[in-house]
C-alpha positions as CSV (number, residue, x, y, z in Angstrom):
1,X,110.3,90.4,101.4
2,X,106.8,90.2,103.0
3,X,105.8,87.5,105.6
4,X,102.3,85.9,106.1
5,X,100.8,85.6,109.6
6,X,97.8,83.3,109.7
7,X,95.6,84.2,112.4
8,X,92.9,80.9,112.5
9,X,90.4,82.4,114.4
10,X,90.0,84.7,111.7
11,X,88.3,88.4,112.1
12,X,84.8,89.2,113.0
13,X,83.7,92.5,110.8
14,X,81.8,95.6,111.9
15,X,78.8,94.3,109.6
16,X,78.8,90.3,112.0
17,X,80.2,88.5,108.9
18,X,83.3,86.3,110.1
19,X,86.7,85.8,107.9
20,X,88.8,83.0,108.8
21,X,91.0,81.8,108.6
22,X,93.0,84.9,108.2
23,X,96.2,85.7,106.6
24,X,98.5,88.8,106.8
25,X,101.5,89.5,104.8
26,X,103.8,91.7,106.5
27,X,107.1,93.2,106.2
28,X,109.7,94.7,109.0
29,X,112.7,96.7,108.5
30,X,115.3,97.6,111.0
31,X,115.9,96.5,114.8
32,X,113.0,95.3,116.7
33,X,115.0,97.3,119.7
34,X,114.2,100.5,117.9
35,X,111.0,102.2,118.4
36,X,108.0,101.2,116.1
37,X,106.9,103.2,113.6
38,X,103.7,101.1,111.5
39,X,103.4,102.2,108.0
40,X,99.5,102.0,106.3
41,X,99.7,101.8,102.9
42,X,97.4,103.7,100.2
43,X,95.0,102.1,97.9
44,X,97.0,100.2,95.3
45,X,100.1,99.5,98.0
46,X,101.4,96.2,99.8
47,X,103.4,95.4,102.7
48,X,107.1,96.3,101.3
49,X,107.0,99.7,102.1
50,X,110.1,100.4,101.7
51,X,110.0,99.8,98.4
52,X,107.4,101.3,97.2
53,X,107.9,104.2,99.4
54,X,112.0,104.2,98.9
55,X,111.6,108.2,99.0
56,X,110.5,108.2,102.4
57,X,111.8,104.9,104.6
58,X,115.4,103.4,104.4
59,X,118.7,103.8,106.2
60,X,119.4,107.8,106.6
61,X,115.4,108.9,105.3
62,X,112.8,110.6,107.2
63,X,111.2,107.4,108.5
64,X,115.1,106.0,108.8
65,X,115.6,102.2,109.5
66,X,118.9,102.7,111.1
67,X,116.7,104.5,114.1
68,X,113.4,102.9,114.0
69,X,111.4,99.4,113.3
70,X,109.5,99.7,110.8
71,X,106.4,97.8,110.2
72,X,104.0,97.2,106.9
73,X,101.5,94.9,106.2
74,X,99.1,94.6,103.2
75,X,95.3,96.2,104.0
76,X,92.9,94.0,104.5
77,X,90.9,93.2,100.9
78,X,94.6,93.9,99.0
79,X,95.5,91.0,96.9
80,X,99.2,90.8,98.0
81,X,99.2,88.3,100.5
82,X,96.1,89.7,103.0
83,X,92.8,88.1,103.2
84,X,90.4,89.5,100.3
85,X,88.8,88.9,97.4
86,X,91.6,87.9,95.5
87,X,92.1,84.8,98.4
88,X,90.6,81.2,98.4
89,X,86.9,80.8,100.4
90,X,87.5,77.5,102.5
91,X,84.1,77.0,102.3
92,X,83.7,76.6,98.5
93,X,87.7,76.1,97.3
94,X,87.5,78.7,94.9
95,X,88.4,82.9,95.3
96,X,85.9,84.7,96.8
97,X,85.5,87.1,94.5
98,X,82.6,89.3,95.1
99,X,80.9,86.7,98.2
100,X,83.8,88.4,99.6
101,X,82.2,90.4,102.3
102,X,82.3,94.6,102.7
103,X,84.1,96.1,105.2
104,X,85.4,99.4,107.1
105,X,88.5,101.1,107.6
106,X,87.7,100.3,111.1
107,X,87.9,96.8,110.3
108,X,90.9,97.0,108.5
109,X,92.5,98.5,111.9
110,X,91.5,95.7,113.5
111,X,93.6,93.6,111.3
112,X,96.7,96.0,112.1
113,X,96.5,95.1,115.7
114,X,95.9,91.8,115.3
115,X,99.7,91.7,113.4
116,X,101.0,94.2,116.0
117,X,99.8,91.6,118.7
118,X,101.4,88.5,117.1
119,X,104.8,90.6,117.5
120,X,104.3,91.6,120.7
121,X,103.6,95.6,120.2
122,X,101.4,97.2,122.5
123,X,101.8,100.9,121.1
124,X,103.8,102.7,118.2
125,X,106.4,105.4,118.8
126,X,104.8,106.6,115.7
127,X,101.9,105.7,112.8
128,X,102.2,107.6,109.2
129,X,100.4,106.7,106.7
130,X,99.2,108.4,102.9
131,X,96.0,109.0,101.4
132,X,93.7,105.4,102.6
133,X,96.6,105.1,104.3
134,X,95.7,107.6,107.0
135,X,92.3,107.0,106.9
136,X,93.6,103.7,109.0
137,X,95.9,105.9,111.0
138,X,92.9,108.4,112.2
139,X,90.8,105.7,112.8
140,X,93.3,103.8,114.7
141,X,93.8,107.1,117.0
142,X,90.7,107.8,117.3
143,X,89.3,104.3,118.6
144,X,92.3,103.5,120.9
145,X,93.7,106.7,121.8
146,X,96.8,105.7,123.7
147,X,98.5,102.8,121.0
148,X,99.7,105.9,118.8
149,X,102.0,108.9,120.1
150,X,103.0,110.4,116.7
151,X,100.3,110.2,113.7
152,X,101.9,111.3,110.7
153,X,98.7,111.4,107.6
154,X,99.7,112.7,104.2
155,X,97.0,114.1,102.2
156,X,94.9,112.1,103.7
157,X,90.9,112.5,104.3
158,X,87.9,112.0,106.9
159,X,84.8,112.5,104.2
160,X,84.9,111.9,100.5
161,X,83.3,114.7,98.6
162,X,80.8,113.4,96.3
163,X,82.8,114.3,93.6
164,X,86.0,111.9,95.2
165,X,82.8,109.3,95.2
166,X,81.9,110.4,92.2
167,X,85.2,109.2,90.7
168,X,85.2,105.7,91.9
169,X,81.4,105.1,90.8
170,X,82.3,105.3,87.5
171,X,86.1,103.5,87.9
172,X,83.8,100.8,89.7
173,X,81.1,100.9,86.6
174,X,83.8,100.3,84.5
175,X,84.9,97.0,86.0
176,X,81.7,95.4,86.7
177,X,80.2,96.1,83.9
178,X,82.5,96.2,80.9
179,X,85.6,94.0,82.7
180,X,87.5,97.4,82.2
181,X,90.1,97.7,85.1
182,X,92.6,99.6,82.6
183,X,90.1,102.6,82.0
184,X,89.9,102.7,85.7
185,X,93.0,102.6,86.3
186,X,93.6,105.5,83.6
187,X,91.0,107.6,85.0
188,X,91.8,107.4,88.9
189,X,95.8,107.9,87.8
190,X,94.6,111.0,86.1
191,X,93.1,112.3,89.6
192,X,96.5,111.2,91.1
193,X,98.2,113.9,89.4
194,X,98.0,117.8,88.4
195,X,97.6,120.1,85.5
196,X,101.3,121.0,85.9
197,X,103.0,117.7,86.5
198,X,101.6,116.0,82.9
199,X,102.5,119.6,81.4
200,X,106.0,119.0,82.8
201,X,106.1,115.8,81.2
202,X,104.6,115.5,78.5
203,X,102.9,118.7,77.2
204,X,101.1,118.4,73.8
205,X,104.5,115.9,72.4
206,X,103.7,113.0,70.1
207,X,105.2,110.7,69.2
208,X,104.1,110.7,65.2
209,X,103.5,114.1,64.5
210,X,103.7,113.8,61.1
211,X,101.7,111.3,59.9
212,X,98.5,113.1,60.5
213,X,95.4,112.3,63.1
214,X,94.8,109.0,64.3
215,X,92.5,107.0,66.8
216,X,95.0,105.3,68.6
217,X,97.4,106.9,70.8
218,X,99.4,109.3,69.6
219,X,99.7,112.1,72.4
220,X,102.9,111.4,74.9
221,X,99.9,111.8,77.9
222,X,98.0,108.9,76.4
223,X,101.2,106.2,76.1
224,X,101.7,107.5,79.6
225,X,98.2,106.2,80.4
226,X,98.1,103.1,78.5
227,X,101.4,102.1,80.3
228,X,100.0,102.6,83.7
229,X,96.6,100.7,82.9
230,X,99.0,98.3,81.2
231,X,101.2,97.4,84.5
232,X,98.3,97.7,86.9
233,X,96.5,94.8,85.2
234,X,99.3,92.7,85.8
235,X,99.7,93.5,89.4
236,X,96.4,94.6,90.9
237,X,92.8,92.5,91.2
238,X,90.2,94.2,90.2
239,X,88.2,92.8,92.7
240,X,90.6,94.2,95.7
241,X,89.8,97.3,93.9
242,X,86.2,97.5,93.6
243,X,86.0,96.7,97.8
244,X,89.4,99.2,98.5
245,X,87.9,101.9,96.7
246,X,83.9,101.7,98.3
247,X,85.4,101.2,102.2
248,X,86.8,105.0,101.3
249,X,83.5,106.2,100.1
250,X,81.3,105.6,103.6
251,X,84.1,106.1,105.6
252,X,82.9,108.9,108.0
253,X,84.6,109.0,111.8
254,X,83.8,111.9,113.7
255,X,79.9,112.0,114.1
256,X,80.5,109.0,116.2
257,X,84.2,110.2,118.0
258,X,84.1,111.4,121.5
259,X,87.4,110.7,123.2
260,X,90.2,112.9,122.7
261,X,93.4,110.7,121.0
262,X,96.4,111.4,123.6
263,X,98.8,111.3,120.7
264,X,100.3,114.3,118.3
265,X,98.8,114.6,114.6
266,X,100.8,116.0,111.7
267,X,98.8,116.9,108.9
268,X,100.6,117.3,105.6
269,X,98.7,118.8,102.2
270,X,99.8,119.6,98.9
271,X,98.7,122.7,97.3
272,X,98.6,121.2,93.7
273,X,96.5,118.2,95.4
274,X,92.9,118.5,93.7
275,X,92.3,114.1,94.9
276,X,92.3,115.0,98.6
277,X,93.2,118.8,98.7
278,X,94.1,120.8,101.3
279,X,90.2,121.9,102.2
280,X,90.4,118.0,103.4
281,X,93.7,118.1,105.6
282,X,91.4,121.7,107.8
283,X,88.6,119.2,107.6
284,X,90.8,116.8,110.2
285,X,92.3,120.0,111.8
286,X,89.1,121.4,112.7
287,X,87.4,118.3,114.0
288,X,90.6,116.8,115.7
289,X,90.8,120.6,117.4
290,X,87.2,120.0,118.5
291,X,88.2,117.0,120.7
292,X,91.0,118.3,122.1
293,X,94.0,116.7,119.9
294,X,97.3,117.8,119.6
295,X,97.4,118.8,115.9
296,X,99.1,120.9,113.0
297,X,98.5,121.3,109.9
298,X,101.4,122.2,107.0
299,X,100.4,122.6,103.0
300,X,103.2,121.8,101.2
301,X,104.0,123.6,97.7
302,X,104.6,120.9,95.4
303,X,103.7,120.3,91.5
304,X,103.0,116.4,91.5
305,X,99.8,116.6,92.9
306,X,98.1,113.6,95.0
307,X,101.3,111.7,94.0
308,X,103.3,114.4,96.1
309,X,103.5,111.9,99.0
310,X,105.1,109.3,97.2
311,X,107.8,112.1,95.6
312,X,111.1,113.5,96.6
313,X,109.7,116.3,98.0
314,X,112.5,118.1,100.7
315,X,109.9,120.5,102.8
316,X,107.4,117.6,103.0
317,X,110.3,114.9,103.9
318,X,111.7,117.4,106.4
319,X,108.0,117.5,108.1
320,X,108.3,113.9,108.8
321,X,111.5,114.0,109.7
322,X,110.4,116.8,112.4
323,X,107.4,114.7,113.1
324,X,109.3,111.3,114.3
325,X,111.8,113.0,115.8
């Protein structure tokens, strides 16, 4: 169950504009004795991490809570408990909504260690996060290179293609222009996956195949869809989306990165990964290698596509495993 720390003060963005006061939900698992390990959570995520990533973190898993504390909190713009568009503006009473203003992944770091601060961490035995999620890792390691050891980012990336931009334009288009959340929902969850995953699940089934063609759903893939547009709506803001989904598209660190992080990076890919392939994960590699870093890179075979990291998948688990260790 997630906590809220409130930090009055509030948070000064990279663009001057000034949030306060701020609020953080958080969540901790296992012994504050243990070494810390921070969790970042992807796009549509919140602070209990161990449930929504029950594959990976829990008593006896790669990221076990028997052997390390574990700490979560929801991004900065979510709608789970963390400042963002979704929260009250003290200034007018009512949510902020789109006066809510933009802001970096840097920016969402600094929110990280403003938690990490409150409970008296200084620096993290280790730091693994997926997809936006180690976006905040890298950037986190790369601006205060000695607060991380063990950087642990699952198909993660440095630079959206313009076809990863491409996507959220039009998921973004949808919302603001025609209230649609649920189409982009259905469109990014399409990205999430791979050819071979919905041909595992659904194929070409129906579920009336013998009453003829039809407008509404009919195919197995499209109840699939309207389910997941259908439960997102009644969990997600789609203003928290709109801002979660731009901060990726400028995010850009390493024209501007000169110091080498002291820390070890683990990479981790999936080869049926067409969101944030494996071309993305040697993107990292090769610019981390440039300054210096302490880094591998695995590609992991997997059928699920961008959804691999929140899988069972055993090789990738066992690279975490190996990572923390």
């Amino acid at each position: 169950m997630a906590e809220t720390l409130t930090v009055d003060e509030g948070l000064t963005f990279e663009s001057g504009a000034h949030v306060a006061p701020l609020e953080i939900a958080y969540a901790t698992y296992g012994s504050p004795d243990h070494p810390v390990v921070y969790i970042s959570h992807a796009l549509t995520g919140d602070a209990d991490a161990a449930v929504w990533w029950n594959t990976l973190i829990g008593p006896g898993k790669p990221v076990d809570t028997e052997r390390f504390h574990v700490v979560c909190a929801n991004i900065l713009g979510g709608c789970k408990g963390t400042t963002g568009p979704a929260s009250t503006n003290p200034a007018t009473g009512e949510r902020y909504g789109l006066d809510f203003p933009l802001f970096t992944i840097r920016d969402m770091v600094a929110v990280h260690r403003a938690l990490l601060r409150s409970l008296g961490i200084e620096r993290l035995y280790g730091a693994v996060g997926g997809s936006l999620g180690g976006m905040q890792i890298l950037q986190w390691a790369l601006d205060h290179p000695d607060e991380i050891e063990r950087a642990v980012l699952v198909c993660s990336t440095a630079r959206l293609t313009a076809g990863n931009i491409a996507f959220s334009k039009v998921a973004r288009h949808a919302i603001l222009t025609h209230d649609a959340m649920d189409v982009a929902r259905m469109m990014a969850h399409i990205t999430y996956v791979s050819e071979e995953s919905l041909r595992r699940k659904f194929s070409r089934n129906r579920r009336r195949p013998a009453t003829g063609m039809t407008l509404d759903s009919d195919f197995e893939v499209e109840h699939y869809l309207d389910y997941q547009a259908k439960i997102f709506l009644e969990r997600f803001d789609p203003h928290s989306y709109l801002y979660l989904s731009r901060v990726m598209d400028y995010y850009d660190p390493f024209p501007e990165a000169e110091v080498t992080p002291a820390g070890r990076f683990v990479l981790i890919s999936f080869d049926s990964d067409w969101r944030f392939g494996t071309e993305h994960s040697e993107f990292i590699l090769e610019q981390l290698t440039a300054l210096g870093a302490d880094v591998t890179h695995h590609e992991v075979e997997s059928p699920w596509g961008h959804d691999s990291f929140l899988m069972n998948v055993p090789e990738y688990h066992r690279l975490v495993y190996q990572a923390l260790r």
